[in-house]
TORKOL-4160 file (C-alpha; in steps of 0.2 Angstrom, whole numbers, padded with zeros to 4 digits, m for minus):
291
<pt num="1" X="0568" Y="0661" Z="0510"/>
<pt num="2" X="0557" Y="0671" Z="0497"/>
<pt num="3" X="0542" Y="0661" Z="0491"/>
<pt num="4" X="0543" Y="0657" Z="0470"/>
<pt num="5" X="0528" Y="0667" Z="0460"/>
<pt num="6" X="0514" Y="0658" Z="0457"/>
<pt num="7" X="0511" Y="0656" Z="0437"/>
<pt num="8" X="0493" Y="0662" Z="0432"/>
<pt num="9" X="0484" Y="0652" Z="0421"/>
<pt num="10" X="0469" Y="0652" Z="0413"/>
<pt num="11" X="0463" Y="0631" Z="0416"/>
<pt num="12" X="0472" Y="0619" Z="0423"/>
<pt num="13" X="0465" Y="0603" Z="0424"/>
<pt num="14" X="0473" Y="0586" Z="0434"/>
<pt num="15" X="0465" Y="0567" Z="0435"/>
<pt num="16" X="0468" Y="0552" Z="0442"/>
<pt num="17" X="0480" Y="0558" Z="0460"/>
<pt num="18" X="0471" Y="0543" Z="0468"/>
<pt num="19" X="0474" Y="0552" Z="0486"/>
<pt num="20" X="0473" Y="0539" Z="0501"/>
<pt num="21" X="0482" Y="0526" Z="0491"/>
<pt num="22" X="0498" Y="0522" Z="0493"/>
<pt num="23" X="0503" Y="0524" Z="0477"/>
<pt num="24" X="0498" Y="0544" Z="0473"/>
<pt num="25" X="0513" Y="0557" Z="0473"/>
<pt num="26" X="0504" Y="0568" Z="0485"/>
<pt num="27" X="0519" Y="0578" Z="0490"/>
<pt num="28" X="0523" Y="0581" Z="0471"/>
<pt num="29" X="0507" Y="0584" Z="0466"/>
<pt num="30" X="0506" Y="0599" Z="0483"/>
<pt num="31" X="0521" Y="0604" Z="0476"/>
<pt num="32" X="0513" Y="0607" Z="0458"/>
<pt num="33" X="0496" Y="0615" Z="0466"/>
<pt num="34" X="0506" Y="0626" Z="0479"/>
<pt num="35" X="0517" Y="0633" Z="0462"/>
<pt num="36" X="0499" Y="0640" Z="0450"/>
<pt num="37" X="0486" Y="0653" Z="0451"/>
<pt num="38" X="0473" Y="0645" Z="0440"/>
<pt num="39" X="0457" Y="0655" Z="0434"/>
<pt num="40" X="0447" Y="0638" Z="0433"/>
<pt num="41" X="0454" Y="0622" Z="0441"/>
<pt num="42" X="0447" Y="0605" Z="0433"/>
<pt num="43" X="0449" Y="0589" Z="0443"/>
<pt num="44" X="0445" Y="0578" Z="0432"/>
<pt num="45" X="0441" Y="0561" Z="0442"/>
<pt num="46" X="0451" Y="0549" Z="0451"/>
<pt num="47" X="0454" Y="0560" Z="0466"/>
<pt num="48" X="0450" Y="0554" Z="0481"/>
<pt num="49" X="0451" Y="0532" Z="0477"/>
<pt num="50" X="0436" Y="0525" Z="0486"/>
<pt num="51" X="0439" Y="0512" Z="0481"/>
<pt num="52" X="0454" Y="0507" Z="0489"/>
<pt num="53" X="0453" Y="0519" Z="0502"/>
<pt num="54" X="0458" Y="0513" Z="0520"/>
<pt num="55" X="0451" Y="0526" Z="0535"/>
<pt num="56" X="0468" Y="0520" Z="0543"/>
<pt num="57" X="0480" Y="0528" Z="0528"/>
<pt num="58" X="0477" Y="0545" Z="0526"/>
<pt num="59" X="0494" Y="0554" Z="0527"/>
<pt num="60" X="0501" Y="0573" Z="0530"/>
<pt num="61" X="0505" Y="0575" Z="0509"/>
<pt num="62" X="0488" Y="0568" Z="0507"/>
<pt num="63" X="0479" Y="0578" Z="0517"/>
<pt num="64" X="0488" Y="0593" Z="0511"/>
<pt num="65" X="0483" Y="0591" Z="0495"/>
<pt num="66" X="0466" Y="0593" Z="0503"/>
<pt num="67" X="0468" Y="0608" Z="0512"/>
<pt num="68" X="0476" Y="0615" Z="0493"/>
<pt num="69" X="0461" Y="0613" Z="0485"/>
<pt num="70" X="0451" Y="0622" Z="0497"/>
<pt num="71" X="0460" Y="0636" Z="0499"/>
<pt num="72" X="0458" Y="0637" Z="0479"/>
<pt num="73" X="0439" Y="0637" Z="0481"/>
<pt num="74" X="0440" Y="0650" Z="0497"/>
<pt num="75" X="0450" Y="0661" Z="0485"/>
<pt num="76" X="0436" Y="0661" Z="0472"/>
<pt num="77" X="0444" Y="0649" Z="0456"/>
<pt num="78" X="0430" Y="0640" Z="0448"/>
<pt num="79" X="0433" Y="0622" Z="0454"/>
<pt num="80" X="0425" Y="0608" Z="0444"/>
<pt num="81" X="0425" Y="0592" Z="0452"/>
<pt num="82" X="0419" Y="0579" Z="0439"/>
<pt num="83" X="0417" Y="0562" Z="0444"/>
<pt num="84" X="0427" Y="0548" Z="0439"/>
<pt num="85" X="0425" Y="0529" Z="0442"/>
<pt num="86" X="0436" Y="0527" Z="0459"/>
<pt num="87" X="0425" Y="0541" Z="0464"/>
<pt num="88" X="0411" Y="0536" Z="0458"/>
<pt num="89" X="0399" Y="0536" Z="0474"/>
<pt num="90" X="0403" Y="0557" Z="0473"/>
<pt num="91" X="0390" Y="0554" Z="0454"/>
<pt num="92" X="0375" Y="0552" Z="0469"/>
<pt num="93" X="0377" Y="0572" Z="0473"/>
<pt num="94" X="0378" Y="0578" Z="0455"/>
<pt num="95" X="0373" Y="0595" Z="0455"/>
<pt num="96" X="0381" Y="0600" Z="0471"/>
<pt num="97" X="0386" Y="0616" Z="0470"/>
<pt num="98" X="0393" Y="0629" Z="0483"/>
<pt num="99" X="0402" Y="0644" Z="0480"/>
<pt num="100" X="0415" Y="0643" Z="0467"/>
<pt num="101" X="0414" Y="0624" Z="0471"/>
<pt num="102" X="0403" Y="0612" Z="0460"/>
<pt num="103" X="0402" Y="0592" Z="0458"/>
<pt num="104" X="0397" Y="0585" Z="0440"/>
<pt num="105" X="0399" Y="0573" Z="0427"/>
<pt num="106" X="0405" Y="0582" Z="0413"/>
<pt num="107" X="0410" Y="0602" Z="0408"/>
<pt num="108" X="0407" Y="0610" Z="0392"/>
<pt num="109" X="0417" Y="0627" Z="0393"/>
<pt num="110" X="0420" Y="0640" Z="0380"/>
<pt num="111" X="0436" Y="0641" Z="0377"/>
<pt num="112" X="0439" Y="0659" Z="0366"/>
<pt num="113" X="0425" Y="0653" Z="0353"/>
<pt num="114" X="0427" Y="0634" Z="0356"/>
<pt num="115" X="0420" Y="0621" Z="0365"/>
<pt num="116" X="0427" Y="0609" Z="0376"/>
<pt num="117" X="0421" Y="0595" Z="0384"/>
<pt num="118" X="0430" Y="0588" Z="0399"/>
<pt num="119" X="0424" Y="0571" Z="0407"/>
<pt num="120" X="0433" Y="0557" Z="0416"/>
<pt num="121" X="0433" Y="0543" Z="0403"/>
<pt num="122" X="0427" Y="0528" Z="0413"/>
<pt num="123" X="0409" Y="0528" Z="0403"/>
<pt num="124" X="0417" Y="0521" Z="0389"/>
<pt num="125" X="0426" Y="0507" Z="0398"/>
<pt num="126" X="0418" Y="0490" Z="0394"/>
<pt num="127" X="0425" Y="0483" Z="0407"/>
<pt num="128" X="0418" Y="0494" Z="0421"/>
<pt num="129" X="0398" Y="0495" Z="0410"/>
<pt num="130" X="0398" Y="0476" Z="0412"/>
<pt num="131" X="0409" Y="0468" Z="0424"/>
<pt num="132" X="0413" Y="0480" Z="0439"/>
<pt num="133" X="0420" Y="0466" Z="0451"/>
<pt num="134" X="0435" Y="0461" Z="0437"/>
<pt num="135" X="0440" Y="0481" Z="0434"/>
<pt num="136" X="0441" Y="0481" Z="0453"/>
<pt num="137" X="0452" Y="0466" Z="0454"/>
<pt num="138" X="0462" Y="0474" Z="0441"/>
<pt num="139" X="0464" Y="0490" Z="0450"/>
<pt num="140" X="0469" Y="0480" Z="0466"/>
<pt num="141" X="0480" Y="0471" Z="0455"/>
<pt num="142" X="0489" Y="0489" Z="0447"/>
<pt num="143" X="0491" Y="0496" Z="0467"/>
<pt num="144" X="0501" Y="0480" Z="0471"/>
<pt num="145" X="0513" Y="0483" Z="0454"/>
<pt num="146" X="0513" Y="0503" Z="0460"/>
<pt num="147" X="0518" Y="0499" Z="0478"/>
<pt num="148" X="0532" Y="0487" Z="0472"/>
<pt num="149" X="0536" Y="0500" Z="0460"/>
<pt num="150" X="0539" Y="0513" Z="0472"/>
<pt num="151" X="0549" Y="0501" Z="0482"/>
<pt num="152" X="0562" Y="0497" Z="0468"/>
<pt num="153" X="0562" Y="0517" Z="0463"/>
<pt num="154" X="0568" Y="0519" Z="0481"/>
<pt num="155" X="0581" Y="0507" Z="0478"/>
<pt num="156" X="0586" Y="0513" Z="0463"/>
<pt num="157" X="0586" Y="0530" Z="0472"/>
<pt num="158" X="0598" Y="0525" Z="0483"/>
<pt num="159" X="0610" Y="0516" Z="0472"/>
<pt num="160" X="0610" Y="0532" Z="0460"/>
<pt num="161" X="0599" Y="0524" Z="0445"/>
<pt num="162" X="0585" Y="0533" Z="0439"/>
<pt num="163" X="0567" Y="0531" Z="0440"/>
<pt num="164" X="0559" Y="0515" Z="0432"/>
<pt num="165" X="0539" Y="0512" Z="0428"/>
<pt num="166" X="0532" Y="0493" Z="0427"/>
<pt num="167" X="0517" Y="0501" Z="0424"/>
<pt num="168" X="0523" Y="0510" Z="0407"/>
<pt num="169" X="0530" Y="0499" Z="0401"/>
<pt num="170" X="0516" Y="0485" Z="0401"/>
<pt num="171" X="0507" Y="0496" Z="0393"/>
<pt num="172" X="0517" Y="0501" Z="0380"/>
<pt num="173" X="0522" Y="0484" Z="0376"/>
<pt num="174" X="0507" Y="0474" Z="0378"/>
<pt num="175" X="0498" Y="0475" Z="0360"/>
<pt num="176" X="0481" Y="0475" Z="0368"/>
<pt num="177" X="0485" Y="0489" Z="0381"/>
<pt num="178" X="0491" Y="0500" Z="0366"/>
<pt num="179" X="0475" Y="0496" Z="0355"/>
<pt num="180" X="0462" Y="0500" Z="0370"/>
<pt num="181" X="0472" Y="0518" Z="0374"/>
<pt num="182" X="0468" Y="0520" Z="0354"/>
<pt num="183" X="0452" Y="0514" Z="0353"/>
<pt num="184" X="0449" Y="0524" Z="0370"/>
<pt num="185" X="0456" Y="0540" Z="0360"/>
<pt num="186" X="0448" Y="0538" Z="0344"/>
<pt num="187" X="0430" Y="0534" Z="0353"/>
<pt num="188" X="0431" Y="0552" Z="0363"/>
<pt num="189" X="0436" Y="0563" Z="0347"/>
<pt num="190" X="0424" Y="0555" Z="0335"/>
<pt num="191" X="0408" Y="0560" Z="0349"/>
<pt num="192" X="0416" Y="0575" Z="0350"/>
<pt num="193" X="0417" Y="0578" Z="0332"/>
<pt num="194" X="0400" Y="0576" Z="0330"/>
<pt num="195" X="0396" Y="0586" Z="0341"/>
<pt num="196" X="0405" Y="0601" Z="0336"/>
<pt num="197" X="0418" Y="0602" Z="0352"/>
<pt num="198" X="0436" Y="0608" Z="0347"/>
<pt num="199" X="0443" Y="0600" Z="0363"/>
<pt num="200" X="0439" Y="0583" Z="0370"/>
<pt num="201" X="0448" Y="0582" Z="0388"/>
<pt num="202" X="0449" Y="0565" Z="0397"/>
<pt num="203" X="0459" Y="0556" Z="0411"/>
<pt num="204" X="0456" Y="0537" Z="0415"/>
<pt num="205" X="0470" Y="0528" Z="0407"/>
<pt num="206" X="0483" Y="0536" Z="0415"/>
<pt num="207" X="0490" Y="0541" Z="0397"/>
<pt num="208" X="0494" Y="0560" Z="0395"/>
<pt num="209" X="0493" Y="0565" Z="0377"/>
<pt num="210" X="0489" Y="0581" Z="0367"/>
<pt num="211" X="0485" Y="0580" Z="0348"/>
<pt num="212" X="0474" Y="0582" Z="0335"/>
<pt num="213" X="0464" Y="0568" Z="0329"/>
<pt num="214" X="0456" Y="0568" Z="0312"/>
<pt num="215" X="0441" Y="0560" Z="0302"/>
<pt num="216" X="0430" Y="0561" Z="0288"/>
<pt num="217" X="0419" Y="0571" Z="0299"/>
<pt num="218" X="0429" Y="0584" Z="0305"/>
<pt num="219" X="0446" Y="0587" Z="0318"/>
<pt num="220" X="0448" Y="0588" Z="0337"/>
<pt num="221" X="0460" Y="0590" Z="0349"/>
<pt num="222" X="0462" Y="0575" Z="0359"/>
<pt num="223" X="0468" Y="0580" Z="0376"/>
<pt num="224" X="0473" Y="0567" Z="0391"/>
<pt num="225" X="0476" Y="0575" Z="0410"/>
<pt num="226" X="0489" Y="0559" Z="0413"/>
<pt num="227" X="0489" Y="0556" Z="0433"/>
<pt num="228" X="0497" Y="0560" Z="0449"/>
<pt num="229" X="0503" Y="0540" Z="0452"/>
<pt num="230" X="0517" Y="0536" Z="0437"/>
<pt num="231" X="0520" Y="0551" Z="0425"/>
<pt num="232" X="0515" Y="0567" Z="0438"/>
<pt num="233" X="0507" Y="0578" Z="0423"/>
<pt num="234" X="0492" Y="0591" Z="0421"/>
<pt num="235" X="0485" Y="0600" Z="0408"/>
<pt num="236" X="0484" Y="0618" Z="0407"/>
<pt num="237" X="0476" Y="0632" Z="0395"/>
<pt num="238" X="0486" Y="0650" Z="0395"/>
<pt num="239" X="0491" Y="0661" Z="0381"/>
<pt num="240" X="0478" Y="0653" Z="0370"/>
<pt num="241" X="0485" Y="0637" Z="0370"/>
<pt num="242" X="0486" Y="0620" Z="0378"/>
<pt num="243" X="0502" Y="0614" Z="0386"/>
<pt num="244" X="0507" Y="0598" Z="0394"/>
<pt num="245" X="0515" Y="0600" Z="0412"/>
<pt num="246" X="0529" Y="0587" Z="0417"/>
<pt num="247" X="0533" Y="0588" Z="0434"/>
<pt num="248" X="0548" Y="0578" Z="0433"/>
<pt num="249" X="0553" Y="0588" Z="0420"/>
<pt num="250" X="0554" Y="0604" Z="0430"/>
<pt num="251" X="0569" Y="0608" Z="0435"/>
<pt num="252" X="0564" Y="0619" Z="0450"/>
<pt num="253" X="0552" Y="0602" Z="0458"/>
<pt num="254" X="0566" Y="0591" Z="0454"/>
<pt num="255" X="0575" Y="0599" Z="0468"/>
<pt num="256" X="0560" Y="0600" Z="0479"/>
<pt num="257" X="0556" Y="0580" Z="0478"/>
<pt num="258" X="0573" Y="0579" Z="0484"/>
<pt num="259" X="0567" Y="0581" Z="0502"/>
<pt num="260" X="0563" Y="0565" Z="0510"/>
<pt num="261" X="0547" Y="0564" Z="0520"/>
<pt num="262" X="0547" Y="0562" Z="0537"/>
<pt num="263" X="0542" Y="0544" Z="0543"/>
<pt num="264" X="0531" Y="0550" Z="0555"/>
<pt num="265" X="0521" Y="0558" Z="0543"/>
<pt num="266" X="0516" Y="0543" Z="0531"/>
<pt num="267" X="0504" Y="0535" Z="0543"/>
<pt num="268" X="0492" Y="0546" Z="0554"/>
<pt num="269" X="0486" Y="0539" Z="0570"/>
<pt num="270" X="0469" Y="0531" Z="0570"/>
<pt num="271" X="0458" Y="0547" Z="0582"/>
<pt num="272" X="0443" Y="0538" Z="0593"/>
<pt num="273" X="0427" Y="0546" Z="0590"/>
<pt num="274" X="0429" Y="0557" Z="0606"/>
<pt num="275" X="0444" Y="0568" Z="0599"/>
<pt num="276" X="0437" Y="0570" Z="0582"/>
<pt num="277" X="0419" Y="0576" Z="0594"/>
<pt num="278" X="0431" Y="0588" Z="0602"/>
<pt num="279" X="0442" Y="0593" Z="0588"/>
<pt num="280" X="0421" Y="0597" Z="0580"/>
<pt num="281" X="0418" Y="0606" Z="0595"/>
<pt num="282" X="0435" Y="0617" Z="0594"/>
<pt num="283" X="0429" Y="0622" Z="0576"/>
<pt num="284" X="0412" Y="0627" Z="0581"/>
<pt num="285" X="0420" Y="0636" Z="0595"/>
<pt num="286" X="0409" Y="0627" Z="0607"/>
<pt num="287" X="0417" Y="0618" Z="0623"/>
<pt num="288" X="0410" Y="0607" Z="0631"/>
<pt num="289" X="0396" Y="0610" Z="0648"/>
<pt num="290" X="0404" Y="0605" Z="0663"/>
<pt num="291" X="0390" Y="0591" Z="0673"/>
């Protein structure tokens, strides 16, 4: 079967895939990376959840994700991985750079003559500034919601309903929900506005959005990455502009996402110490003396 071209883009930026939870799409999100060719590739916090990682779940789709992005950064894109708040122990090794690969807090890019400034989001949660234990309790509350999400999708799945989001749907209908994602977006474009940037990118809320907000100061372009656990969307920059990708929206992954995964792949086995020593010394191509 002949492979589908990969689309050049100029950016693409993604947020919040939450890999080694069990809630992230991570075979959606391969399916996605495997498909562009992009110039500069953005991850823009949320990736790997240390929060709620567990060394015992670290699946195939997961780890394939993984292997993605590396072979992104062996092929020369520019990867930006800026840090978010579920990976916020990455923040300790700001400035890491290597190759094409580089870990920071925030990008400023020019952008044909204009500035963009990307960054996670999470600095201007009040929640996580003063009460880090209770937006953890929160995010263990949202994976249980996600999991039993995902559990009546695969119902609903096999009945023949459509897709269904508990998560979406509290958040557009509770009031105080809907006026923090507002106040979120109207406290990033006013910064940005100040400070002369044309694009604001964020992730954080799980909320993909491109517009253009307005003050008496100025205008900016509000842009929101989404995420890789409910609405499976990215941002990317080509042909000058900025375009909102919808995975489920794409006709050509809607046939892929078809095909089940294998059960044997959601849950790897637990290696001791002594295989992953071995599977070091295989890589090093060193074997072991014999006594």
């Amino acid at each position: 079967m002949k492979k589908a071209k990969k689309r050049k883009i100029d950016i693409a930026v993604i947020s919040d895939t939450h890999l080694g939870t069990f809630g992230c799409r991570a075979t959606e999100l391969n399916n996605y990376l495997k498909s562009i060719n992009p110039k500069i590739l953005i991850l823009n916090g949320d990736i790997i959840d240390i929060w709620q990682f567990k060394k015992r779940y670290f699946p195939k789709p997961h780890m394939k994700v993984i292997k993605q992005l590396m072979s992104f950064i062996t092929s020369g894109t520019k990867v930006y991985y800026i840090t978010g708040n579920h990976d916020e122990m990455l923040r300790r090794f700001k400035g890491f750079a290597l190759g094409s690969f580089e870990i920071v807090n925030k990008v400023v890019l020019d952008i044909e003559g204009k500035k963009a400034w990307f960054f996670h989001g999470d600095v201007f949660d009040v929640t996580m500034q003063h009460s880090k234990w209770l937006a953890k309790l929160g995010s263990a509350g949202y994976d249980a919601l996600i999991i039993l999400n995902t559990a009546v999708n695969w119902i609903g799945n096999e009945l023949g309903f459509g897709r269904i989001s508990f998560s979406k749907k509290i958040k557009n209908g509770v009031k105080s929900a809907v006026k923090f994602i507002n106040n979120f977006e109207i406290t990033a474009s006013e910064i940005a506005i100040s400070e002369g940037y044309k694009y604001v990118v964020c992730g954080h809320i799980h909320q993909p959005e491109i517009k253009k907000i307005k003050t008496d100061k100025g205008e900016t372009t509000y842009l929101n990455s989404g995420d890789w656990i409910e609405n499976l969307t990215a941002l990317e920059y080509n042909n000058h502009q900025w375009n909102l990708y919808e995975y489920e929206k794409d006709i050509l992954f809607n046939k892929l996402n078809n095909t089940k995964v294998k059960d044997e792949e959601l849950i790897e086995p637990e290696k001791t110490n002594s295989q992953l020593f071995e599977e070091l010394l295989q890589e090093f191509n060193i074997t072991k003396f014999s006594k």
